[in-house]
LOSE-52751 format. One record per residue: residue number from 1; x, y, z of N, C-alpha, C, O in turn; residue in three letters. Coordinates in Angstrom, 1 decimal. Layout:
BEGIN
<num->NUM	n.u->X	n.v->Y	n.w->Z	ca.u->X	ca.v->Y	ca.w->Z	c.u->X	c.v->Y	c.w->Z	o.u->X	o.v->Y	o.w->Z	residuo->ala>
...
// end
This chain:
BEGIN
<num->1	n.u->121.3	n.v->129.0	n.w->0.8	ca.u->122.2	ca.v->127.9	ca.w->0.3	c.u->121.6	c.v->126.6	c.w->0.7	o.u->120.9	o.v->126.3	o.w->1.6	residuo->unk>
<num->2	n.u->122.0	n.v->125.9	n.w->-0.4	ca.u->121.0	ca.v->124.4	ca.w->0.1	c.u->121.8	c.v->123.1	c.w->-0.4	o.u->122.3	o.v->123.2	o.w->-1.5	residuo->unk>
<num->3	n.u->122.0	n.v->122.2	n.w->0.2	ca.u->122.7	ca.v->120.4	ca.w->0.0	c.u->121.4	c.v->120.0	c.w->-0.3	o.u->120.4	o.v->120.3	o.w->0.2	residuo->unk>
<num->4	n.u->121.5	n.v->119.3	n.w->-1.1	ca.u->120.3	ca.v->117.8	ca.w->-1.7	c.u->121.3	c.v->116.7	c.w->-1.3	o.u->122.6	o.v->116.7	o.w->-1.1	residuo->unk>
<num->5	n.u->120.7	n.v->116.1	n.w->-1.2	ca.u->121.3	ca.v->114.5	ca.w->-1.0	c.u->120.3	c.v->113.2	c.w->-1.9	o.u->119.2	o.v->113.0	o.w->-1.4	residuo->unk>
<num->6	n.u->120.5	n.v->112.6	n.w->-3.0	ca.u->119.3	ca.v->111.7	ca.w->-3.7	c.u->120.0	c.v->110.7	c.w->-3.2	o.u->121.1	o.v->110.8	o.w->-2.7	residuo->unk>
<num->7	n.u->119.1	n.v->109.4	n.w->-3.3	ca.u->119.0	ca.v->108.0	ca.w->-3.9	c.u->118.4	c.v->107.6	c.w->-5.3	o.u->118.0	o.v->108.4	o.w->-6.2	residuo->unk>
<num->8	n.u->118.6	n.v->106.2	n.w->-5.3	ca.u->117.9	ca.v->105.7	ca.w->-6.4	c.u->116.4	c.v->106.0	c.w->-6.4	o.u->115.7	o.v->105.7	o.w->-7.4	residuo->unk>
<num->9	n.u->115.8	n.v->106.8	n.w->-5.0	ca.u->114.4	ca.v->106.9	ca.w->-5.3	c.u->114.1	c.v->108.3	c.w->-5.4	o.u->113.0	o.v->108.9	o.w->-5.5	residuo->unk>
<num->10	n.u->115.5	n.v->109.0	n.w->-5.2	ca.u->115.0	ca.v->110.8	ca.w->-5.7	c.u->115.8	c.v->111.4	c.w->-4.5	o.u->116.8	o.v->110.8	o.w->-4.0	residuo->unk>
<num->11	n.u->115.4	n.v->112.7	n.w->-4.1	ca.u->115.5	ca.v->113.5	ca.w->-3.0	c.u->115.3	c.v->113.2	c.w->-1.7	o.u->114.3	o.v->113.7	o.w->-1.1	residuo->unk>
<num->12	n.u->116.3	n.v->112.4	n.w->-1.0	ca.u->116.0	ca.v->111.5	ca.w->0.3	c.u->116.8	c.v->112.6	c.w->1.6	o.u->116.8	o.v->112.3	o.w->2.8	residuo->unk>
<num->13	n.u->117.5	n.v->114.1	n.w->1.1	ca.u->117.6	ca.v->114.7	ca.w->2.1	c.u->118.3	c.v->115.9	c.w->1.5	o.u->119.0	o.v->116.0	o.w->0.5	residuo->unk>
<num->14	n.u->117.9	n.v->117.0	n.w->3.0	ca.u->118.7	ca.v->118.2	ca.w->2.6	c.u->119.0	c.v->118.8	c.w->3.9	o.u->118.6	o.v->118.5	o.w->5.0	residuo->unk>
<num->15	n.u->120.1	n.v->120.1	n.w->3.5	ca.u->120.3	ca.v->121.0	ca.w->4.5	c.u->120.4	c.v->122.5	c.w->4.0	o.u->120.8	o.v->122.8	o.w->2.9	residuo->unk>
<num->16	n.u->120.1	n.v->123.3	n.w->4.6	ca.u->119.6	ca.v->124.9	ca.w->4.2	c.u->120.3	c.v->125.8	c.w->5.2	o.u->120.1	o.v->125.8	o.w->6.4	residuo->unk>
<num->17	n.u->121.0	n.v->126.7	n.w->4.7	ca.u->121.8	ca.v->128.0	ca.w->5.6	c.u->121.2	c.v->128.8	c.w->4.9	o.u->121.4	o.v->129.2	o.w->3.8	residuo->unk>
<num->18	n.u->119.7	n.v->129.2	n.w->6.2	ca.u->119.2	ca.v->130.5	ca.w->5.9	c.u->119.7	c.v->131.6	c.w->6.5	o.u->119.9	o.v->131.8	o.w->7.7	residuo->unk>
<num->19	n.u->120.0	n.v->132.4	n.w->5.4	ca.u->120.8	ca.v->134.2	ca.w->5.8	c.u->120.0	c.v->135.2	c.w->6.2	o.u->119.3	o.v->135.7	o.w->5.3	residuo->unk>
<num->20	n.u->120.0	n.v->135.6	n.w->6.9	ca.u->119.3	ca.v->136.9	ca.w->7.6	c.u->120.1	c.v->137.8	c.w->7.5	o.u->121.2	o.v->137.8	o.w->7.9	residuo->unk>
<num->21	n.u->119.3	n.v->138.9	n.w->6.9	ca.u->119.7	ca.v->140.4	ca.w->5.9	c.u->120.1	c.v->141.5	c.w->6.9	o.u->121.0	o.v->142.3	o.w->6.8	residuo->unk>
<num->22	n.u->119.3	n.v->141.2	n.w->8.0	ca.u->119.4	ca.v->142.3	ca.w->8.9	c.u->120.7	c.v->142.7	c.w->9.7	o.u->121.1	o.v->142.0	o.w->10.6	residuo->unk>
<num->23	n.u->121.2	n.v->143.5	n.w->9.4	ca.u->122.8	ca.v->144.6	ca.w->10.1	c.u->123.1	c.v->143.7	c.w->11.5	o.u->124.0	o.v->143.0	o.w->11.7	residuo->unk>
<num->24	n.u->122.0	n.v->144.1	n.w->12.4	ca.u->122.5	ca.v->143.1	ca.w->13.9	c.u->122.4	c.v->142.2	c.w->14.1	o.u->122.5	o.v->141.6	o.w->15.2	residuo->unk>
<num->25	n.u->122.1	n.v->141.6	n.w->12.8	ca.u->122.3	ca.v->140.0	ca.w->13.4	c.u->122.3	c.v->139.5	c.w->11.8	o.u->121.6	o.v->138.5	o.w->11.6	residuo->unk>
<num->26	n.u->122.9	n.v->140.0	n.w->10.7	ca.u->123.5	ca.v->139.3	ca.w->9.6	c.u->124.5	c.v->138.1	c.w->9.9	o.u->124.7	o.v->137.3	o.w->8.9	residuo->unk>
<num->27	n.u->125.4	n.v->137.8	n.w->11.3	ca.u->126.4	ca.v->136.9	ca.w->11.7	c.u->126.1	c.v->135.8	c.w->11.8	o.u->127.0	o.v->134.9	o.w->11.8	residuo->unk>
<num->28	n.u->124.7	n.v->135.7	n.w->12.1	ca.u->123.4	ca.v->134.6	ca.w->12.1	c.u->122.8	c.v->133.7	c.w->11.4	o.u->122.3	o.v->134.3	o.w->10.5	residuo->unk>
<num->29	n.u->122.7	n.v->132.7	n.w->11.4	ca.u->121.5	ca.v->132.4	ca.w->10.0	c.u->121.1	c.v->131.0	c.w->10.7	o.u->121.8	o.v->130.4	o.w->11.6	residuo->unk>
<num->30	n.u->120.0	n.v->130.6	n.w->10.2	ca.u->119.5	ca.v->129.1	ca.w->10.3	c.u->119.7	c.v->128.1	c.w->9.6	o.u->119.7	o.v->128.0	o.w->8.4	residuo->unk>
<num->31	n.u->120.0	n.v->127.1	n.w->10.5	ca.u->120.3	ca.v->125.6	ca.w->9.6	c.u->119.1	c.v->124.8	c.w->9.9	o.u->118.3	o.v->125.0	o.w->10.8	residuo->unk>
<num->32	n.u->119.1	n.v->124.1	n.w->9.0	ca.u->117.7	ca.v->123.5	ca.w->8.4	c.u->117.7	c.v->122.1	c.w->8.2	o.u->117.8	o.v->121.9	o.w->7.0	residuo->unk>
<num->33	n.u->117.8	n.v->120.8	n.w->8.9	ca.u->118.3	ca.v->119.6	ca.w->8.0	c.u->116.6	c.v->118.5	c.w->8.1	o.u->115.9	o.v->118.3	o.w->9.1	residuo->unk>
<num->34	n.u->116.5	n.v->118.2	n.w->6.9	ca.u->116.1	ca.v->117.1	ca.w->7.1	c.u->115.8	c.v->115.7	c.w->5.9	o.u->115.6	o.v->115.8	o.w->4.7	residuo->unk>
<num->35	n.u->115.9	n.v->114.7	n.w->6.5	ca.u->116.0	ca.v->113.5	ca.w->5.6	c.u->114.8	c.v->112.7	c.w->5.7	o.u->114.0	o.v->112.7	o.w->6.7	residuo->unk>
<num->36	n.u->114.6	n.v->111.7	n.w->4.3	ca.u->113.6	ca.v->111.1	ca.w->4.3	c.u->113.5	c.v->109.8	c.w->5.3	o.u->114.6	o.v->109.2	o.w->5.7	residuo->unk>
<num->37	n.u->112.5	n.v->109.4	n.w->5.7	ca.u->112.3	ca.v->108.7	ca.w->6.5	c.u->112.7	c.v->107.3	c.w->6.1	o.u->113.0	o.v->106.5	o.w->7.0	residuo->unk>
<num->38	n.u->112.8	n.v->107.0	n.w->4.9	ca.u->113.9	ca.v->105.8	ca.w->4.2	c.u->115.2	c.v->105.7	c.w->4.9	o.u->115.7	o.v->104.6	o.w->5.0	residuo->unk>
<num->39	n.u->116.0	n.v->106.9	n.w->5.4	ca.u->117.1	ca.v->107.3	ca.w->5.3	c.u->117.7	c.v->107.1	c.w->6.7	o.u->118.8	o.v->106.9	o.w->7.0	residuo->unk>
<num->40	n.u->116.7	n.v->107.2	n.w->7.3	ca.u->117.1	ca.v->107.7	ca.w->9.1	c.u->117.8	c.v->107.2	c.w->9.5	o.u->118.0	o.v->106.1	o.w->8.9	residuo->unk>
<num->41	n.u->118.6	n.v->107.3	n.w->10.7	ca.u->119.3	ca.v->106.2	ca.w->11.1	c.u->120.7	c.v->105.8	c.w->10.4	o.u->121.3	o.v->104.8	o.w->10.6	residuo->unk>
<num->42	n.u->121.1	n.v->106.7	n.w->9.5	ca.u->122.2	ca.v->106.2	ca.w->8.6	c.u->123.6	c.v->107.3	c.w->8.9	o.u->124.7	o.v->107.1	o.w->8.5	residuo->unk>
<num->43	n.u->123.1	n.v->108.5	n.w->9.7	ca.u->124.5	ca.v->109.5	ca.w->9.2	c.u->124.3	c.v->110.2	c.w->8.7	o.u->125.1	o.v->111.2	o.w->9.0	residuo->unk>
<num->44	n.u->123.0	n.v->110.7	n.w->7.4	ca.u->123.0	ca.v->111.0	ca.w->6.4	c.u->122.0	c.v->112.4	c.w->7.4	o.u->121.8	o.v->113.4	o.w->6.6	residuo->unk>
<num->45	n.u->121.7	n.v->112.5	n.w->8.2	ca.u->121.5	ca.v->114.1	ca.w->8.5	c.u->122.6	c.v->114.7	c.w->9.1	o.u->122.7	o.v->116.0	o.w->9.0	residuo->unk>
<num->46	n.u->123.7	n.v->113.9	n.w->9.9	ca.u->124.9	ca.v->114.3	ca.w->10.6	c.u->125.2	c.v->115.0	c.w->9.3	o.u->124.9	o.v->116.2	o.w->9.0	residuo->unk>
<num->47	n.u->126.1	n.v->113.8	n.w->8.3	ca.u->126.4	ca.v->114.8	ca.w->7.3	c.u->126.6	c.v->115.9	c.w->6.4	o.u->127.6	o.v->116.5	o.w->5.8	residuo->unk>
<num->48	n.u->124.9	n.v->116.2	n.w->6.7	ca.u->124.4	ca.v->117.3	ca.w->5.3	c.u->124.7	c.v->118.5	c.w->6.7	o.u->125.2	o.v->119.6	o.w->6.4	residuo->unk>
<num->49	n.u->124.3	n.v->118.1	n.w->8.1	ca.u->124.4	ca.v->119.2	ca.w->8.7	c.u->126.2	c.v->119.3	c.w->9.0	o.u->126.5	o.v->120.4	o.w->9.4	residuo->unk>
<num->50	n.u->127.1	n.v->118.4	n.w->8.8	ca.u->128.6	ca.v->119.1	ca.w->8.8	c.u->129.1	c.v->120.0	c.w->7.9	o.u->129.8	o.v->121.0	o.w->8.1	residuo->unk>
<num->51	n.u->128.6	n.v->119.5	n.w->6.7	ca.u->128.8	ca.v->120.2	ca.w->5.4	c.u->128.3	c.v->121.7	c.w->5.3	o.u->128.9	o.v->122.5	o.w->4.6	residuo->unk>
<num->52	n.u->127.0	n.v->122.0	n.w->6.2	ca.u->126.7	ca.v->123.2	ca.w->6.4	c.u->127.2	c.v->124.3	c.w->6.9	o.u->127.2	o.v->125.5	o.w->6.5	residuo->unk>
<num->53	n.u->127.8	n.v->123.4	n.w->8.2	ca.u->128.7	ca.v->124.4	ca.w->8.9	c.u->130.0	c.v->125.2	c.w->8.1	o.u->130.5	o.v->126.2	o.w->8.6	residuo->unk>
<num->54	n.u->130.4	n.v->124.5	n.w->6.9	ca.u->131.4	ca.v->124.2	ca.w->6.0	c.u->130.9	c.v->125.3	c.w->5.0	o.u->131.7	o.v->126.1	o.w->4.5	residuo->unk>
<num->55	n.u->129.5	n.v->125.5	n.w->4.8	ca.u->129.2	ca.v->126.5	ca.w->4.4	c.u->129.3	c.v->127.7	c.w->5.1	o.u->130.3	o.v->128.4	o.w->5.0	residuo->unk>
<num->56	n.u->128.4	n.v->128.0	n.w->5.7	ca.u->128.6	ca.v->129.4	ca.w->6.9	c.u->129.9	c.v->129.5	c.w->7.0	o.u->130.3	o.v->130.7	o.w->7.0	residuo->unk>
<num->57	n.u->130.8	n.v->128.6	n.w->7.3	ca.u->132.2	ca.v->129.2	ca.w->7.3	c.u->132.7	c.v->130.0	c.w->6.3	o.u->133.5	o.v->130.9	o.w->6.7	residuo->unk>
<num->58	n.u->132.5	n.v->129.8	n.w->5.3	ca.u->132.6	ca.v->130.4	ca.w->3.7	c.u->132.1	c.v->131.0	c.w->3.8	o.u->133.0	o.v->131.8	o.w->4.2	residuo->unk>
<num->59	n.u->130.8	n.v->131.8	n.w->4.0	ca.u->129.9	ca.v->132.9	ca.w->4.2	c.u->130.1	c.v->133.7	c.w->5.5	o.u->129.4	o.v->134.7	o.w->5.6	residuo->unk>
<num->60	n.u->130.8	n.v->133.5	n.w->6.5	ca.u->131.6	ca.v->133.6	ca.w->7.1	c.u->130.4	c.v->134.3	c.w->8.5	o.u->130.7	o.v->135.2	o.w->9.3	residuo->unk>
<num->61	n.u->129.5	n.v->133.6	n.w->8.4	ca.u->128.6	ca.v->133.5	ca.w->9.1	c.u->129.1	c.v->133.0	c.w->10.6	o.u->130.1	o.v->132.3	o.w->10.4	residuo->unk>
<num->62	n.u->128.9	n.v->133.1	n.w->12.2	ca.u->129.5	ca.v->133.2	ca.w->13.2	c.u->129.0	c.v->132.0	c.w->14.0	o.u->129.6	o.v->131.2	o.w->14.7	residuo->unk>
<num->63	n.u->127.7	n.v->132.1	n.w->13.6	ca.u->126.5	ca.v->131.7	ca.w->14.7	c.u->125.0	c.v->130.7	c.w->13.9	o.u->124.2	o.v->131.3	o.w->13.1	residuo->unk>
<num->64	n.u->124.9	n.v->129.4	n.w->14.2	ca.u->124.2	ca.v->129.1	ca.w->13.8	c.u->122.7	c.v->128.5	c.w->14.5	o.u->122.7	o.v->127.6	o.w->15.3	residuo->unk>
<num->65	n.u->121.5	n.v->129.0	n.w->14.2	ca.u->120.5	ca.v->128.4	ca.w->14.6	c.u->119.6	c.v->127.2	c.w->14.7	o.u->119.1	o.v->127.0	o.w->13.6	residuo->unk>
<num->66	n.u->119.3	n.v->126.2	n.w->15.7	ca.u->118.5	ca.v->125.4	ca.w->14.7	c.u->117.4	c.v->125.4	c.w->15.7	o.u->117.4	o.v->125.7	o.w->16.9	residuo->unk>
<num->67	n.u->116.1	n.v->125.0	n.w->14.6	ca.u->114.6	ca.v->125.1	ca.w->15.4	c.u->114.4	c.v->123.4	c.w->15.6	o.u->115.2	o.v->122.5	o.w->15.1	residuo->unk>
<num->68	n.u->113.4	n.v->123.1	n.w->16.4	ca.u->112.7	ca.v->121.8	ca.w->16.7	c.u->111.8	c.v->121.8	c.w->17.5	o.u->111.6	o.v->123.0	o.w->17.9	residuo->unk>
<num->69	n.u->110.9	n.v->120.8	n.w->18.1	ca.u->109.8	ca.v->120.9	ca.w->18.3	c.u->110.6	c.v->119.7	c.w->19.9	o.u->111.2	o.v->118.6	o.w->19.5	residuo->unk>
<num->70	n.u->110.6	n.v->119.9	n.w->20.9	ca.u->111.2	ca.v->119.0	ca.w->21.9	c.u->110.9	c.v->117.6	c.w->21.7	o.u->111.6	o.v->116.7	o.w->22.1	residuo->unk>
<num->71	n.u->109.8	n.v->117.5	n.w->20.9	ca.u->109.7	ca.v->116.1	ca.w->20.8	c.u->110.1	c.v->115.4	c.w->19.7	o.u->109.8	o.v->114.2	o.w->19.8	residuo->unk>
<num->72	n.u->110.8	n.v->115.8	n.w->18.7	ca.u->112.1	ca.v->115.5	ca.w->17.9	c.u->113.5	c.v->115.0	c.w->18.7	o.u->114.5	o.v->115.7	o.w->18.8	residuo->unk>
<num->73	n.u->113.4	n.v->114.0	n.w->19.1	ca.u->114.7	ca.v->113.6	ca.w->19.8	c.u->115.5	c.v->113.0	c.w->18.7	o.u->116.5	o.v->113.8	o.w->18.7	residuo->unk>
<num->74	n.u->115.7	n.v->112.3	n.w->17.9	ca.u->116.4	ca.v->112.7	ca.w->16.9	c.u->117.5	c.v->113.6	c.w->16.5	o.u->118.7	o.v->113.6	o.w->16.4	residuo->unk>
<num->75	n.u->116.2	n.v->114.7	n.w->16.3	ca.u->117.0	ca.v->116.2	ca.w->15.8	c.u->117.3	c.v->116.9	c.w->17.3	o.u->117.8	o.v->118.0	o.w->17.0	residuo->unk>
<num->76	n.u->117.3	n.v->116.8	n.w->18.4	ca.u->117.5	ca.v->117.3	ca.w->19.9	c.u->119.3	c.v->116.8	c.w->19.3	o.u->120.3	o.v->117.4	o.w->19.1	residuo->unk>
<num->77	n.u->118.4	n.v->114.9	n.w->19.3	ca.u->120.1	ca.v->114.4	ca.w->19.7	c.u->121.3	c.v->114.8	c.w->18.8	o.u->122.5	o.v->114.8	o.w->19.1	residuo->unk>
<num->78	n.u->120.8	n.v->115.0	n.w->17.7	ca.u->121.7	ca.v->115.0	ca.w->16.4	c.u->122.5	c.v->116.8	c.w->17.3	o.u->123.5	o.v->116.8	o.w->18.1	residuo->unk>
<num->79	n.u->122.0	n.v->117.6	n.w->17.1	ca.u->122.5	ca.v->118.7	ca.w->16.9	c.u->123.1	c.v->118.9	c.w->18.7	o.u->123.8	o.v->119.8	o.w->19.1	residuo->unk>
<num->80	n.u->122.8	n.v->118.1	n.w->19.3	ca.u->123.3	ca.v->118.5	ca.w->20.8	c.u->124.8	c.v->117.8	c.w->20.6	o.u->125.8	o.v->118.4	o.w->21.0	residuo->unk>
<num->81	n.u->124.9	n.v->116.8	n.w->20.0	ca.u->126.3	ca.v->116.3	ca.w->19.6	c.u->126.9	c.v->117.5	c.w->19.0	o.u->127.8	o.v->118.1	o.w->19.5	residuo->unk>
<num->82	n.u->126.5	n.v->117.7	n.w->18.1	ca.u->127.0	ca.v->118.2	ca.w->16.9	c.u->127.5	c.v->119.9	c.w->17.9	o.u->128.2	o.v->120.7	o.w->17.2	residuo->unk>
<num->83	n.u->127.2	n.v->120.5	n.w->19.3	ca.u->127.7	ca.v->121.2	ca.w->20.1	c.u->126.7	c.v->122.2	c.w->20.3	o.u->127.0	o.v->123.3	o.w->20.8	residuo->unk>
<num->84	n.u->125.3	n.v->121.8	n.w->19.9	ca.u->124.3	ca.v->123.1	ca.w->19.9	c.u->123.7	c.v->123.1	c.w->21.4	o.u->123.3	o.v->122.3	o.w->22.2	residuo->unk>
<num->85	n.u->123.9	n.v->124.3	n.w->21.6	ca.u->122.8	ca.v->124.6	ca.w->23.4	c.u->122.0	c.v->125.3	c.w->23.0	o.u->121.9	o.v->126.2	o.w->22.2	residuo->unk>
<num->86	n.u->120.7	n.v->124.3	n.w->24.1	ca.u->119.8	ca.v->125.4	ca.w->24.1	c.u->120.0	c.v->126.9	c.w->24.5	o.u->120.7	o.v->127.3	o.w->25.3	residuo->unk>
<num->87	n.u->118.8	n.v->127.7	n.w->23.4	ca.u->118.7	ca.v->129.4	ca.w->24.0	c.u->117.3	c.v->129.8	c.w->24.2	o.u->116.9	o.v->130.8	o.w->24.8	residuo->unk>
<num->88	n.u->116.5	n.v->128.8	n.w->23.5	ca.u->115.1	ca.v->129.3	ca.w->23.9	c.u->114.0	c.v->128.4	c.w->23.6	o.u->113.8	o.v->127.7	o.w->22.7	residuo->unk>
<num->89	n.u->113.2	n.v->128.6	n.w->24.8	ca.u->111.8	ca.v->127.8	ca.w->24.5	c.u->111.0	c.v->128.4	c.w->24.2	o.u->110.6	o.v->129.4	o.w->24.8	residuo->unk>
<num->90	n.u->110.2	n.v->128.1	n.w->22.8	ca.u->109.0	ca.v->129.2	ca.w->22.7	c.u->107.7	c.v->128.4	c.w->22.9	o.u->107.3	o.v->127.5	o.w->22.1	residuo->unk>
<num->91	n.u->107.0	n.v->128.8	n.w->24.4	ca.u->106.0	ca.v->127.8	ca.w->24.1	c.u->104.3	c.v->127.7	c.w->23.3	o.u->103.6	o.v->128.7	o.w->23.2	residuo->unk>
<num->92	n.u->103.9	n.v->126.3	n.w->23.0	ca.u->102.7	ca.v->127.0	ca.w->21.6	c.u->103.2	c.v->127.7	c.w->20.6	o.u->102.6	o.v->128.7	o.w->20.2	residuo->unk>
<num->93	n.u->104.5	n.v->127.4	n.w->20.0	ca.u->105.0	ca.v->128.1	ca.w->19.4	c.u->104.1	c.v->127.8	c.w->17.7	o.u->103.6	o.v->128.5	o.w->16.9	residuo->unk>
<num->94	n.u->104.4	n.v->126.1	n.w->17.7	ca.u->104.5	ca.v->125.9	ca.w->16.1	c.u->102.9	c.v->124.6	c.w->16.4	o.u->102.8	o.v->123.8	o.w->17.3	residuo->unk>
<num->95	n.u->102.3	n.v->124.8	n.w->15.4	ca.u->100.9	ca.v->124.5	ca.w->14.8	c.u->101.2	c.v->123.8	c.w->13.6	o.u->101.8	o.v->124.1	o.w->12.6	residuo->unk>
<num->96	n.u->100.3	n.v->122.3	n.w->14.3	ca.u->100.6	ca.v->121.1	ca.w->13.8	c.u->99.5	c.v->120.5	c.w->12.6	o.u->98.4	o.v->120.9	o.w->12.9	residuo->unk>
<num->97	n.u->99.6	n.v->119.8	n.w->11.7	ca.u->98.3	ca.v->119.7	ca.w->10.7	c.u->97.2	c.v->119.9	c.w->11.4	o.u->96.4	o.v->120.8	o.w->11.3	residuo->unk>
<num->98	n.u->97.1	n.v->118.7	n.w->12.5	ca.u->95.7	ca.v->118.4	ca.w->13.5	c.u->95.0	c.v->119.7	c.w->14.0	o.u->93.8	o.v->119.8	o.w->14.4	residuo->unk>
<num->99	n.u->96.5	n.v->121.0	n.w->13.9	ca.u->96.0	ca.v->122.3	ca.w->15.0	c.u->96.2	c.v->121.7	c.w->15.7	o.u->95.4	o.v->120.7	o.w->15.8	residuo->unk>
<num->100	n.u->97.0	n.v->121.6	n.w->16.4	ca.u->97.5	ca.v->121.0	ca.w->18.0	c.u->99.1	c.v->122.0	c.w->17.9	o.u->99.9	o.v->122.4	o.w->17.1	residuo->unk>
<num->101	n.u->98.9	n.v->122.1	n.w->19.0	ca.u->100.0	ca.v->123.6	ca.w->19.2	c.u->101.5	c.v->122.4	c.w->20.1	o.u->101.3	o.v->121.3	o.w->20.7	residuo->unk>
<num->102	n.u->102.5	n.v->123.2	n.w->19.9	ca.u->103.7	ca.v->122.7	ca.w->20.3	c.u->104.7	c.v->123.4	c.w->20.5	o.u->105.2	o.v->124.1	o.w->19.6	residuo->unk>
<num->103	n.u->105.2	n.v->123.2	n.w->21.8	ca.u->106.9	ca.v->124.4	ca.w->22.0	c.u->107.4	c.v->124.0	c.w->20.9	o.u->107.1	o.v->123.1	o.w->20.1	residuo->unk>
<num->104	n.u->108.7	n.v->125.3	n.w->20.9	ca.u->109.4	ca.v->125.5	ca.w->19.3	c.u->110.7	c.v->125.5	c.w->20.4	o.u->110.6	o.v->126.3	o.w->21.3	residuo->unk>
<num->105	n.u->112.3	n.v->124.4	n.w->20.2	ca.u->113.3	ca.v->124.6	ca.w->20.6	c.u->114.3	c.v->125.4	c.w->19.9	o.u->114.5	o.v->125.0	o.w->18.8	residuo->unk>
<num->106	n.u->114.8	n.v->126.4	n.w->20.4	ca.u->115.8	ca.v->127.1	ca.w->19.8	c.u->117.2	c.v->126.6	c.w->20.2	o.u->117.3	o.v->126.3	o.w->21.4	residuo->unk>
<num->107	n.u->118.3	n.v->126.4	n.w->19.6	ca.u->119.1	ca.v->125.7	ca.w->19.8	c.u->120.5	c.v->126.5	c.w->18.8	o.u->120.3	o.v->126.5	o.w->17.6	residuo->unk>
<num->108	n.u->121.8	n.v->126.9	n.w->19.4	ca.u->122.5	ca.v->127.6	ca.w->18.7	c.u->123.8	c.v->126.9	c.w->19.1	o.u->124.0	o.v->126.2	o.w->20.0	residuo->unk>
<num->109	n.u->124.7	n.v->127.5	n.w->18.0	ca.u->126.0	ca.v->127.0	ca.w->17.9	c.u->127.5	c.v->127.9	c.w->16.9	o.u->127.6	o.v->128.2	o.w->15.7	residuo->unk>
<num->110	n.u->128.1	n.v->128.1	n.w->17.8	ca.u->129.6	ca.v->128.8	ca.w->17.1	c.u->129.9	c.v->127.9	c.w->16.0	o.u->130.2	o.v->126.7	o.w->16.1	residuo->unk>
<num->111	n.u->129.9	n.v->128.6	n.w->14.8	ca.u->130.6	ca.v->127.8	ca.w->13.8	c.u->132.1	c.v->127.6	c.w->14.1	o.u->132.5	o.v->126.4	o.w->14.0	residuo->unk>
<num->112	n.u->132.9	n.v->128.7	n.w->14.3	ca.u->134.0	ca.v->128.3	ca.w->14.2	c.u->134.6	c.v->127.9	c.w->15.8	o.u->135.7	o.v->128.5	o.w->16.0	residuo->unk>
<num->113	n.u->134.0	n.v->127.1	n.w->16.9	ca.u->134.3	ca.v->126.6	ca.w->17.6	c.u->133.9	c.v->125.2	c.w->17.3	o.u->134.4	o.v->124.1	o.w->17.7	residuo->unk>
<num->114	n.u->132.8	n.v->125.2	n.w->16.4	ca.u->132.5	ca.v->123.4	ca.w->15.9	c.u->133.6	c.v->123.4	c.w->15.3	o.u->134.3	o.v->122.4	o.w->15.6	residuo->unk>
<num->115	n.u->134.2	n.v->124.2	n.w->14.1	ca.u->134.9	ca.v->123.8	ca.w->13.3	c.u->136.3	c.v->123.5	c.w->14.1	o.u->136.9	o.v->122.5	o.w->13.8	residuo->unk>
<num->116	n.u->136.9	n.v->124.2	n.w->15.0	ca.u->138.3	ca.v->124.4	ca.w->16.0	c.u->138.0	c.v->122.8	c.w->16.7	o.u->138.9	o.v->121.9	o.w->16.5	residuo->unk>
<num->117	n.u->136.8	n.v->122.4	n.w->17.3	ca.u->136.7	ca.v->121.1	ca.w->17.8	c.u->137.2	c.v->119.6	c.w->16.9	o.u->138.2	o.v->118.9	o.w->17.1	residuo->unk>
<num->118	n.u->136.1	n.v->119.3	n.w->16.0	ca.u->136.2	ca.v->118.8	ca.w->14.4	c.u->137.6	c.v->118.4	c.w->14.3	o.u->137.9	o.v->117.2	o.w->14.0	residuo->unk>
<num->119	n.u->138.9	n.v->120.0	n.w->14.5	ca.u->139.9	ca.v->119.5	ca.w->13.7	c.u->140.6	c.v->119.3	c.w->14.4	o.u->141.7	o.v->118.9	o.w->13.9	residuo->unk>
<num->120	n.u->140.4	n.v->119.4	n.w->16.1	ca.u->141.5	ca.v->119.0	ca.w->17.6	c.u->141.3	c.v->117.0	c.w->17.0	o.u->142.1	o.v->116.1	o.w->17.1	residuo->unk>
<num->121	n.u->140.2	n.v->117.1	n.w->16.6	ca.u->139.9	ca.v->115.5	ca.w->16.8	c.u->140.0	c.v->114.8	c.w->15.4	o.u->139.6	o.v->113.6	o.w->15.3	residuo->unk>
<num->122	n.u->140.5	n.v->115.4	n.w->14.4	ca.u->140.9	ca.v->115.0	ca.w->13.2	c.u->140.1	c.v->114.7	c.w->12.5	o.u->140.3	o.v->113.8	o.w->11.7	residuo->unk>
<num->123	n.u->138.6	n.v->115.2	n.w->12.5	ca.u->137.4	ca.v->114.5	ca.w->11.9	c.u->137.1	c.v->115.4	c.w->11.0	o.u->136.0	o.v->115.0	o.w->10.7	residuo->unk>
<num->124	n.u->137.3	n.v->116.6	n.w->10.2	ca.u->136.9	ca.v->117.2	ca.w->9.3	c.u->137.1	c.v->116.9	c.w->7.8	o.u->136.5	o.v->117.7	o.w->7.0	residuo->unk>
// end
């Protein structure tokens, strides 16, 4: 499942609920956000990643994952708001154009405790 987001200069951002097939952990899937560098700073990844959760709820998905690289504060800060804890460090995980290696943050989140929060506070 995928959100686009354009501007006047095209495809300035997206978000992706990837589903995983497998029986023990079909409940699962990964969220994916990212925006063009025009864009940053605006909301406009908060968004695409509420809307997602909005998805998985519909899909009725339980548990959501998101990846990053620790030095994405940014995407750290965005999704630690948004109620994600860390679950795992993988280190040298992910390989960078240069080949330069980098921990991989794993970071998870209850959909429908974001969503139970969200609506204590009238923001959905």
């Amino acid at each position: 499942r995928i959100l686009l987001a354009e501007d006047n200069l095209g495809v300035c951002g997206y978000s992706t609920i990837n589903l995983n097939e497998l029986e023990w952990t079909r409940h699962i899937a990964d969220l994916r956000v990212a925006t063009a560098t025009r864009t940053r700073g605006r909301g406009l990844g908060r968004l695409l990643a509420r809307e997602a959760f909005n998805i998985a709820l519909a899909l009725d998905i339980e548990k959501l994952l998101a990846r990053m690289t620790p030095d994405q504060e940014g995407a750290r800060v965005l999704f630690q708001e948004l109620g994600f804890q860390p679950e795992a460090l993988l280190r040298d995980h992910v390989k960078d154009r240069e080949g330069n290696y980098h921990d991989l943050l794993l970071k998870a989140c209850s959909v429908r405790s974001f969503l139970a929060q969200r609506a204590a506070y009238g923001r959905i």
